[in-house]
C-alpha positions as CSV (number, residue, x, y, z in Angstrom):
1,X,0.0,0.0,0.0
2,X,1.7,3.6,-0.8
3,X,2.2,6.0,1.7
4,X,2.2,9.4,-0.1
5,X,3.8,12.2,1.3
6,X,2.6,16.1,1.0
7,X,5.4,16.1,-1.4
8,X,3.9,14.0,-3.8
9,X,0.5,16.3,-4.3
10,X,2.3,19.2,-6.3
11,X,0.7,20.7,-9.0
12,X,0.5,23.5,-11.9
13,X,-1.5,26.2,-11.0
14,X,-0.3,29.2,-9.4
15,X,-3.2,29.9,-7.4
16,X,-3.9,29.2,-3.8
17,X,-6.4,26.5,-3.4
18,X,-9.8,27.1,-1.7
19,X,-9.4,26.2,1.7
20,X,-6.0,28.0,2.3
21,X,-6.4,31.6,3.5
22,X,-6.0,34.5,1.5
23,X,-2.2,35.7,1.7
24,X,-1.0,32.4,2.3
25,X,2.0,31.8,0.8
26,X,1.7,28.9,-2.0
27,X,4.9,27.0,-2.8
28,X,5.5,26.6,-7.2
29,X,5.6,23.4,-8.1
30,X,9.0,21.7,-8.6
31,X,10.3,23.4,-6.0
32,X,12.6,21.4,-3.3
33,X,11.2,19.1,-0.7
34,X,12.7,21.1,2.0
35,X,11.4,23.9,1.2
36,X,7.7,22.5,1.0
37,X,8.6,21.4,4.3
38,X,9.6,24.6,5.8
39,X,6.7,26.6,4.7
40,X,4.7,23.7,5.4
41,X,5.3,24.1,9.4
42,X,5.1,27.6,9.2
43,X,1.4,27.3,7.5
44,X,-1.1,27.4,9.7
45,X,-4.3,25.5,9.3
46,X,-8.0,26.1,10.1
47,X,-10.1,23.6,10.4
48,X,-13.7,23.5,9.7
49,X,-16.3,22.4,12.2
50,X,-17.9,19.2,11.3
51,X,-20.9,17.0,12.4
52,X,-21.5,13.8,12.1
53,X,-21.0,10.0,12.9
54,X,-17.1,9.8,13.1
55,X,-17.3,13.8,14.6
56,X,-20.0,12.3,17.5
57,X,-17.9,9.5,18.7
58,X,-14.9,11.6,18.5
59,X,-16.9,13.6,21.3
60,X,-17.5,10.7,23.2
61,X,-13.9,9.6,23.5
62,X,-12.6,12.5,24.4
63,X,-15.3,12.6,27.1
64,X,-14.5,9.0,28.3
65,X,-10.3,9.3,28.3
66,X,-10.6,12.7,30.4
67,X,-13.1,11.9,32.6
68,X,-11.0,9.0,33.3
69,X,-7.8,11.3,33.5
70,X,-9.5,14.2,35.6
71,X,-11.2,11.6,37.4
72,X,-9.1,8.7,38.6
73,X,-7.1,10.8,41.1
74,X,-10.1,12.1,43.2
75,X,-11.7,8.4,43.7
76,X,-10.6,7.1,46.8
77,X,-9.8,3.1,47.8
78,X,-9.8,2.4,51.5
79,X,-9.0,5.4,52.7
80,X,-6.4,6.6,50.3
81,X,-6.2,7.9,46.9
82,X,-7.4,5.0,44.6
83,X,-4.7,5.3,41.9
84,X,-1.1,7.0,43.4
85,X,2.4,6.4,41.8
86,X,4.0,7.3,45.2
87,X,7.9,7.6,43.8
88,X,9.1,8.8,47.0
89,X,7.9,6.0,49.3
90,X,8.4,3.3,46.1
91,X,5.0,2.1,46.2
92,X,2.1,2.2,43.3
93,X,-1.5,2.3,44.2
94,X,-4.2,1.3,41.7
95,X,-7.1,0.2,43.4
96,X,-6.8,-2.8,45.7
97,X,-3.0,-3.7,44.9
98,X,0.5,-2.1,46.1
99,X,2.9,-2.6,43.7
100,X,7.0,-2.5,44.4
101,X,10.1,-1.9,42.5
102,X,10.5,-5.5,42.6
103,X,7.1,-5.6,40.5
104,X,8.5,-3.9,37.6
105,X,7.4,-7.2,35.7
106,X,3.9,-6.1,35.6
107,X,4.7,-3.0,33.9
108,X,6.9,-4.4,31.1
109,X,4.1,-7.0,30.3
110,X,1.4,-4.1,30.5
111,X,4.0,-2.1,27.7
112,X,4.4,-5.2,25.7
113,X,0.8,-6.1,25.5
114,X,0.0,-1.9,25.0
115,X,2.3,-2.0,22.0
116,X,1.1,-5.5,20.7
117,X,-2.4,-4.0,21.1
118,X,-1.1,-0.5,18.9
119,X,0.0,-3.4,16.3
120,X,-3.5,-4.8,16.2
121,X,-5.2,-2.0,15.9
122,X,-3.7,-0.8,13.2
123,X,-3.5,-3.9,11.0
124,X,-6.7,-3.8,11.5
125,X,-8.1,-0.1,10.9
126,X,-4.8,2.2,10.6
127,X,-4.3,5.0,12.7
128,X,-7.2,4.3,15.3
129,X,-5.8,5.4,18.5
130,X,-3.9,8.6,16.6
131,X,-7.5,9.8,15.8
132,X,-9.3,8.9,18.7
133,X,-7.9,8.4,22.0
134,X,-4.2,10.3,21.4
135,X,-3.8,12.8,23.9
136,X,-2.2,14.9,21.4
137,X,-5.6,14.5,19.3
138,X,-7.6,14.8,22.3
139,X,-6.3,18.0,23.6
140,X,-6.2,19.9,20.4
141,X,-9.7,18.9,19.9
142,X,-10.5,20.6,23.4
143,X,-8.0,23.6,22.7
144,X,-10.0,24.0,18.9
145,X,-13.3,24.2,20.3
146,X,-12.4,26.3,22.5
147,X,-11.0,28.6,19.9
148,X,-14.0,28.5,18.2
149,X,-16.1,29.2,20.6
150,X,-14.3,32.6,21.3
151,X,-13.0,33.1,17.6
152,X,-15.9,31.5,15.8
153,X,-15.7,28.9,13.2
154,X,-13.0,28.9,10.0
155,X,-14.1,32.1,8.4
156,X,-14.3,34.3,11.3
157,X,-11.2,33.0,12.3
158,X,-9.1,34.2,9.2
159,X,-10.5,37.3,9.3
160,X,-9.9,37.6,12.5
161,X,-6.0,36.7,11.8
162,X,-6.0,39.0,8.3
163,X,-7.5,42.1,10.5
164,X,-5.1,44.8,11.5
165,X,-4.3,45.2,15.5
166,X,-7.3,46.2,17.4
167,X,-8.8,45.8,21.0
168,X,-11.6,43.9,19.9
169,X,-8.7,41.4,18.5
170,X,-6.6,41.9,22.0
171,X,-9.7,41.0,23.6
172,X,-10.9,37.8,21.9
173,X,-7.1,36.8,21.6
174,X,-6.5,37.0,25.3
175,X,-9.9,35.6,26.2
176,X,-8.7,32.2,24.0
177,X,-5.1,32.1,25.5
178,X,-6.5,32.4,29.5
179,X,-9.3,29.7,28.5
180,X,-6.4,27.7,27.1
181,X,-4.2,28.5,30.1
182,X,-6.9,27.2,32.3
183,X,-7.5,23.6,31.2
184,X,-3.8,23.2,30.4
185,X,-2.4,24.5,34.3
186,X,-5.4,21.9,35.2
187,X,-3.8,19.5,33.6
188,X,-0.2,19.5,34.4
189,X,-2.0,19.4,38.4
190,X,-3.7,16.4,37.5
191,X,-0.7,14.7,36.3
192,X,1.2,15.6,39.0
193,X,-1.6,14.3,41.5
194,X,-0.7,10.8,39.6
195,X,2.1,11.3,41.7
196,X,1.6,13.4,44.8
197,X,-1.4,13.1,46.6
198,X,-3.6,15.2,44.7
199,X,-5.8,16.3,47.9
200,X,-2.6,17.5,49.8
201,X,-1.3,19.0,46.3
202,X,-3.8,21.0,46.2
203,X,-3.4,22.6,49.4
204,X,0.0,22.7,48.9
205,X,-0.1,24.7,46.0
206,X,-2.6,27.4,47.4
207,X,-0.2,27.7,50.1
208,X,2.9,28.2,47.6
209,X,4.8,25.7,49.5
210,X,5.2,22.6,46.4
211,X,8.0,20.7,46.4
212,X,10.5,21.6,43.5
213,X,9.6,18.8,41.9
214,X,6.2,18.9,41.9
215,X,6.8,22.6,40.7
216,X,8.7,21.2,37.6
217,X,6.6,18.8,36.8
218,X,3.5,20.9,36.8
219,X,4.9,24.0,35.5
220,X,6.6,21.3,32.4
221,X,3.4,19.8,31.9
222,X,1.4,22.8,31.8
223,X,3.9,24.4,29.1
224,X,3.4,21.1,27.3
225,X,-0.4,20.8,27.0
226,X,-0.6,24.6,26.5
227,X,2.2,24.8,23.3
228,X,1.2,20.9,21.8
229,X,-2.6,21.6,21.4
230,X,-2.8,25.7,21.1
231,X,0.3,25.8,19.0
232,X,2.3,22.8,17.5
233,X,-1.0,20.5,16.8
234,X,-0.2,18.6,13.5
235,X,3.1,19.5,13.2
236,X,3.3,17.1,16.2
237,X,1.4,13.9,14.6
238,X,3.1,15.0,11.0
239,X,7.3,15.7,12.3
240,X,7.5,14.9,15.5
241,X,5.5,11.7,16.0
242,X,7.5,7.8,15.4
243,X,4.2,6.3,14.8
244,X,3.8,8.2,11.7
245,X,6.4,7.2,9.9
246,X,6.6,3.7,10.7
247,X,2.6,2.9,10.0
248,X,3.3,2.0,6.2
249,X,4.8,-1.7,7.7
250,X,1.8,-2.3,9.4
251,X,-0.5,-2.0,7.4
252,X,-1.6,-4.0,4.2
253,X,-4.3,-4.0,1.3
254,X,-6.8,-5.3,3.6
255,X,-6.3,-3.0,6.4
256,X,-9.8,-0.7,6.5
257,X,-8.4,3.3,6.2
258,X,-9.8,6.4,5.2
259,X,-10.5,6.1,1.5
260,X,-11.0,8.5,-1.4
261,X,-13.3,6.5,-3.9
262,X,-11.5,7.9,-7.2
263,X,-13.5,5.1,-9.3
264,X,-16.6,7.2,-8.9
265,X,-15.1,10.7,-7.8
266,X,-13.5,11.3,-11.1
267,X,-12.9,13.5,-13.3
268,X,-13.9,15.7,-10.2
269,X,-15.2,19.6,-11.1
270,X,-17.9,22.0,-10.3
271,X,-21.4,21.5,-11.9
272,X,-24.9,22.5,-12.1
273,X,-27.3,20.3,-10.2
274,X,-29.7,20.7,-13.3
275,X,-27.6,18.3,-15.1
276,X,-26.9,15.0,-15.6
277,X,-23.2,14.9,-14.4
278,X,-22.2,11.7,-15.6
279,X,-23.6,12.6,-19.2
280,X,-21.5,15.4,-18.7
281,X,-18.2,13.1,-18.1
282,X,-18.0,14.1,-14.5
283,X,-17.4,12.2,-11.2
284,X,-19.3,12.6,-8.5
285,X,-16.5,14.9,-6.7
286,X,-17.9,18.5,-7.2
287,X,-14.3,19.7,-5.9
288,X,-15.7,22.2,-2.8
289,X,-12.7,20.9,-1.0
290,X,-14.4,21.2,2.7
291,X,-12.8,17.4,2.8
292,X,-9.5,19.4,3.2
293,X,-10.8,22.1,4.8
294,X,-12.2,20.1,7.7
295,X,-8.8,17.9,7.8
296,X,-7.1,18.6,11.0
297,X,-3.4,18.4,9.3
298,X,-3.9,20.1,6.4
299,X,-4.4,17.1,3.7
300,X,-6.3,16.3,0.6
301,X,-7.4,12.7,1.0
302,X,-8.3,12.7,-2.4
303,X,-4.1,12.3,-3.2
304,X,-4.4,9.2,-1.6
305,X,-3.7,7.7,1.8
306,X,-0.2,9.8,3.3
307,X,1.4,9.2,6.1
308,X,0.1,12.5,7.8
309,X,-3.7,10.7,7.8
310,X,-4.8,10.2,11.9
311,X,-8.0,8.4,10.8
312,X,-10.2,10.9,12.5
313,X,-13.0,10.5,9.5
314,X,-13.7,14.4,9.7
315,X,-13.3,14.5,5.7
316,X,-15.9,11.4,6.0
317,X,-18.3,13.3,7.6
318,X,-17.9,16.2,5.6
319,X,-18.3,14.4,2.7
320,X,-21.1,12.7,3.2
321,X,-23.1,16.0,3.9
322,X,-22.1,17.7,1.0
323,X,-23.2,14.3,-1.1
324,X,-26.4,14.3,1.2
325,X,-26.8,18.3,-0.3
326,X,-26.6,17.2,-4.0
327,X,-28.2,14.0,-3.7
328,X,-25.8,11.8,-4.8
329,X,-25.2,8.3,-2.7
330,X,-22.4,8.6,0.6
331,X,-19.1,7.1,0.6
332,X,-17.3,9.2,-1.9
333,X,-15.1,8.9,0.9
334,X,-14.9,6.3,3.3
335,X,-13.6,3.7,5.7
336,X,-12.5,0.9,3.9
337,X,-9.9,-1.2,2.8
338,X,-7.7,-0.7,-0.7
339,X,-8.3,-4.0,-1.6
340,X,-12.5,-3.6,-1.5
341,X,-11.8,-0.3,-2.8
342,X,-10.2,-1.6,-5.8
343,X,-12.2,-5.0,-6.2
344,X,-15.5,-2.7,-5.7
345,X,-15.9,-5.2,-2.3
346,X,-19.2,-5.1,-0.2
347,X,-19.0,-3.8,3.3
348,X,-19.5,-7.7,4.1
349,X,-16.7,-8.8,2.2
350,X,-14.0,-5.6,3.2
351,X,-15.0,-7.5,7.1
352,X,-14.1,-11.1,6.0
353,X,-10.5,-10.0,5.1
354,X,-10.1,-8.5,8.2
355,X,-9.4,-12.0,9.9
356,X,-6.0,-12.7,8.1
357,X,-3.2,-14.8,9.3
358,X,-1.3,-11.8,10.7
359,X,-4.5,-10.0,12.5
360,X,-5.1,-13.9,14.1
361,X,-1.4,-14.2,15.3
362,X,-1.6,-10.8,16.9
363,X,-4.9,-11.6,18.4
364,X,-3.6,-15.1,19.9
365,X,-0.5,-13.5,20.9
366,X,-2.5,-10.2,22.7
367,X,-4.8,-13.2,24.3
368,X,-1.7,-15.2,25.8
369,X,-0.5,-12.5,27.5
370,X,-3.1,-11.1,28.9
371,X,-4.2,-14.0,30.5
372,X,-0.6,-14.0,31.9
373,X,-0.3,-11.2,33.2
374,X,-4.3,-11.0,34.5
375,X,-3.1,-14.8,36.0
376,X,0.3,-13.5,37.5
377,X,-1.9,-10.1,39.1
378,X,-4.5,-12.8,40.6
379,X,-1.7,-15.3,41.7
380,X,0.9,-12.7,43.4
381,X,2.1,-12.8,46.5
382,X,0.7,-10.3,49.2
383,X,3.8,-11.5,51.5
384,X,7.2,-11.0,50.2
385,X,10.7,-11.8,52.5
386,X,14.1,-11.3,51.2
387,X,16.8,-13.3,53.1
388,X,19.9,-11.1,52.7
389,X,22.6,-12.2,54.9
390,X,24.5,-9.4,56.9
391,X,28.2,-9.0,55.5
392,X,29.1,-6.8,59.0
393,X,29.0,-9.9,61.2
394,X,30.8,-12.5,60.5
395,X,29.5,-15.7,61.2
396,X,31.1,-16.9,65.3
397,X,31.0,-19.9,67.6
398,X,29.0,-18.5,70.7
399,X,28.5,-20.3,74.7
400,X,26.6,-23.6,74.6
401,X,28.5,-25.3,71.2
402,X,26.3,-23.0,69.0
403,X,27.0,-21.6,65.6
404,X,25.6,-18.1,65.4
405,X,25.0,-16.3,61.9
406,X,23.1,-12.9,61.8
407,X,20.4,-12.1,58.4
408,X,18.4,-9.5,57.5
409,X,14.7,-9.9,56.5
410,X,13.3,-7.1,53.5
411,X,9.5,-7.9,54.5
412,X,6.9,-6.5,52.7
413,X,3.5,-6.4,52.9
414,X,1.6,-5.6,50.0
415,X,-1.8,-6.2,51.3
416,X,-4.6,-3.6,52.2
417,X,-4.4,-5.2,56.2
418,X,-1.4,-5.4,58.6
419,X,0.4,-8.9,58.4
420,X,0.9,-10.8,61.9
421,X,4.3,-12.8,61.3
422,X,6.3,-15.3,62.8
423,X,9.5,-16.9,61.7
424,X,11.5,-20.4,62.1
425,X,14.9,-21.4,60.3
426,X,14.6,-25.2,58.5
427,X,17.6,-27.1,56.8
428,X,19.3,-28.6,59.6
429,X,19.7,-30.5,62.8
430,X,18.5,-28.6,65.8
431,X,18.6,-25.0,64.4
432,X,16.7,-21.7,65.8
433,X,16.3,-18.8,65.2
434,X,14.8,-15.3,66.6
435,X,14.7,-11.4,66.1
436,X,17.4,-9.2,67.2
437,X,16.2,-6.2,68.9
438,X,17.3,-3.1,67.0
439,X,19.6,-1.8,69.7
440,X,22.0,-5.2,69.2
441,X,22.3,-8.6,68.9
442,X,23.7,-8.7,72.8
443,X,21.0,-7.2,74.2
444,X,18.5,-9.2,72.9
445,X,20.7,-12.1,74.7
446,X,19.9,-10.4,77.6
447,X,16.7,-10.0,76.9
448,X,16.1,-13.4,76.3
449,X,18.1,-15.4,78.8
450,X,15.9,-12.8,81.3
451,X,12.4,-13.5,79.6
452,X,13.2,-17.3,78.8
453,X,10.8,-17.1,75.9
454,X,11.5,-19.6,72.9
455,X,13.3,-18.2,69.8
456,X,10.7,-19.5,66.9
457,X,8.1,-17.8,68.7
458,X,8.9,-14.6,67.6
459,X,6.5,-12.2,66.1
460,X,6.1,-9.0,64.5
461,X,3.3,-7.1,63.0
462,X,3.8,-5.1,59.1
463,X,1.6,-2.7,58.8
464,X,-0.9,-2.6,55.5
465,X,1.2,-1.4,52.6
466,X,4.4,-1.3,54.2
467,X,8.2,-2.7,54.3
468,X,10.2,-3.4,57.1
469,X,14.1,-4.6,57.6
470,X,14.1,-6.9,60.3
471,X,17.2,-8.5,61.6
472,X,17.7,-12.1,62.5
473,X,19.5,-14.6,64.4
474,X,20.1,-18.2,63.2
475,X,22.1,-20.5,65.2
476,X,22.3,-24.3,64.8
477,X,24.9,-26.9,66.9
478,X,28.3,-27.0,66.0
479,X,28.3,-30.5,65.1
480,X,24.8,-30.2,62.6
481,X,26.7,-29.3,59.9
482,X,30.3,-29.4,58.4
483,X,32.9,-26.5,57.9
484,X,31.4,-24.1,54.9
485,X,28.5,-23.4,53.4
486,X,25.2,-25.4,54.2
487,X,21.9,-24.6,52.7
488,X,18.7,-23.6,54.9
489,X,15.2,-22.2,54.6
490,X,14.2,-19.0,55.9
491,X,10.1,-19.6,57.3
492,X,7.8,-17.0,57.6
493,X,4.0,-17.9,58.2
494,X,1.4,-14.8,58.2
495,X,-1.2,-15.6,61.0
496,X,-4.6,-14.3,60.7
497,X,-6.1,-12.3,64.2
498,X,-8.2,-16.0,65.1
499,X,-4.8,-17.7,65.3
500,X,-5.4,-19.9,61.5
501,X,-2.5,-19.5,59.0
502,X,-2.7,-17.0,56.1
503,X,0.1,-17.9,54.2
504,X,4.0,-19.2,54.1
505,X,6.9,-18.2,52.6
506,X,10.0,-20.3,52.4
507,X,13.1,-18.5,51.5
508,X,16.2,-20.1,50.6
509,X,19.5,-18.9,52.1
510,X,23.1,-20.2,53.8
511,X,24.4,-21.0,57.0
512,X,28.4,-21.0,57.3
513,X,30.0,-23.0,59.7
514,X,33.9,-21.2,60.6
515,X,36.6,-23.5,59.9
């Protein structure tokens, strides 16, 4: 399938087409690719307002993705902020499970599957997610309509732009830019509250006393929303965006895009509706151009599919109402694949070639792994205990014909309830084990030669949604074990308030005998 670039559209005439404004500058043909480019970025575009099917559930997604982005931070879970990245205490929030560093597994199967999933989706129907659910399409779809509310719609807009300085112009101007201002300073303080409690942020930042951080980050992201949709808009999905350039390999004959019907459009022209336009040799294109003029980067899908195309349908809509106006039949231009484009294929048939070998593989590949990684999230581990053995004391014969060796537990808890734990040592003849008291080994000697209480019946508590380092003492008879290294099990058992076992983790570690 060819890819065309703006490059490839040039023509002949001289003039400036009809949906570019008047004293735009027009580029002759022939002239160099770089400087198409160049004047290009420095075009701006004004799109036309457009209703419609592909227009209305472009409305409803960017309804759902920012109710569920302005949203998600106020819900609460238990007490707490239901979704929280918490960088500085380590620990990620969403919903019912506490996530760890040591959890970074979950995150690189929820990448893989997110990218498999772009793959899909585009084999399937090109640039969906660019034209529906992108945040860079999303926000300049918010940032335009607010522009037109203030500004009005295309017309008024260029005039408005054309006219010289005035205060009526300062006005409406300013009016746009503090509207804008608004919902992108909003945004940069919801993504921080991804991060920061969003509740506390908020009084933090009334009070002028964010950290520096959180002062970047929301000044950064502000900036960023503010200059990507009021400013760079399709220079972003057209230059700046990967995903652009690297669609053409994943996409095929049968994959259903935004289609210009040349078959029937052409020879396109203008015509009286009193004739009979196909007597007349005529298409049914009447070339009005709105197609480009409601285009959100600029292009004339009747050049063919280019790699600037987000799928958003606009020129869909705007073509079917203009056929709807003559009375010719819809889908001039339309979702479809090349394939049923070119073989004049029924809706029915385009769908059947959907399910090809490479849209199955992707689909039984997506499957596998999300029913990993919903299996590994359903399976894990609320308890966690890393057996570490402390390097600072070596390990010593002590009184009685014991071997003594000292350990540190990493414990956490990554539960929504405090864990009551206990702890034994396994792995050889007549070995025990209990909790050194933080103050030093020695003293919890004492402690324990005064209290007489048995070593394996130690127990802590972990709060809900905490870590702890806890350090240990294993000792086992001199004569259980030979000089070096022997191998033993760490035990910790979770015990529920009504004294019945929760769960057990077994750790492997070693216990060295001196020489």
């Amino acid at each position: 399938m060819a890819i065309h670039s703006k490059s490839d559209q040039g023509g002949s005439s001289s003039e400036p087409p009809a949906w570019r404004p008047a004293g735009a500058k027009v580029v002759p043909a022939g002239a160099e690719t770089i400087e198409e480019q160049i004047v290009d970025v420095r075009q701006k575009i004004y799109s036309r307002s457009v209703k419609g099917w592909f227009a209305s559930w472009r409305i409803v997604f960017v309804a759902l993705t920012q109710l569920l982005f302005y949203g998600l931070p106020w819900l609460n879970w238990n007490d707490r902020q239901a979704v929280l990245f918490d960088l500085g205490a380590r620990k990620f929030y969403i919903f019912g499970m506490v996530l760890w560093p040591q959890d970074v597994i979950y995150l690189t199967l929820l990448l893989i599957i997110s990218a498999l999933g772009l793959f899909l989706f585009t084999a399937v129907a090109g640039r969906l997610f660019c034209g529906y659910a992108c945040p860079q399409t999303v926000y300049t779809e918010i940032f335009m309509w607010i522009e037109r509310r203030v500004e009005g719609d295309r017309v008024a807009r260029i005039r408005l732009d054309e006219s010289p300085f005035s205060f009526r112009k300062l006005r409406i101007k300013t009016t746009k830019h503090v509207l804008w201002l608004i919902v992108a300073c909003w945004t940069g303080f919801t993504f921080v509250g991804f991060f920061s409690p969003i509740r506390s942020l908020g009084a933090d930042l009334i009070a002028l006393t964010l950290g520096p951080w959180q002062w970047f980050w929301l000044i950064f992201y502000s900036f960023a929303t503010w200059g990507n949709a009021g400013f760079l808009r399709e220079q972003v999905c057209k230059y700046m965006c990967p995903y652009a350039r690297f669609q053409s390999v994943m996409v095929d004959r049968d994959t259903l895009i935004v289609t210009y019907d040349t078959v029937r459009g052409e020879p396109r022209g203008g015509r009286s509706r009193k004739i009979d336009h196909k007597a007349a040799g005529l298409g049914d294109c009447i070339d009005c151009s709105i197609c480009v003029q409601v285009c959100p980067t600029g292009i004339d899908i009747r050049q063919g599919l280019q790699y600037m195309c987000i799928g958003c349908g606009a020129c869909v809509d705007a073509c079917n109402e203009v056929m709807d106006k003559v009375s010719y039949p819809r889908g001039l231009i339309r979702y479809t694949s090349e394939r049923g484009m070119l073989e004049r294929l029924s809706v029915s048939q385009v769908r059947r070639h959907l399910f090809r070998p490479r849209v199955l593989i992707y689909s039984l590949i997506m499957l596998i792994l999300v029913s990993i990684f919903i299996g590994a999230l359903a399976t894990r581990e609320t308890l966690r205990v890393d057996v570490i053995r402390d390097r600072g004391v070596l390990s010593r014969e002590v009184a009685g014909g014991m071997i003594e060796n000292v350990y540190r537990l990493q414990i956490m808890n990554a539960s929504e309830h405090p864990l009551t734990l206990s702890f034994k040592a396994e792995g050889l003849p007549g070995i025990t084990m209990k909790v050194a008291d933080q103050l030093g080994i020695r003293q919890q000697d004492q402690a324990q030669s005064a209290h007489s209480t048995p070593w394996d019946s130690s127990r802590i508590e972990v709060p809900a949604a905490s870590n702890r380092m806890l350090p240990v003492v294993v000792r086992a008879p001199v004569e259980s074990g030979k000089p070096g290294s022997q191998p033993i099990r760490i035990v910790t058992t979770s015990i529920k308030p009504d004294g019945t076992i929760e769960s057990v983790v077994q750790e492997a570690s070693s216990f060295i005998f001196p020489n």
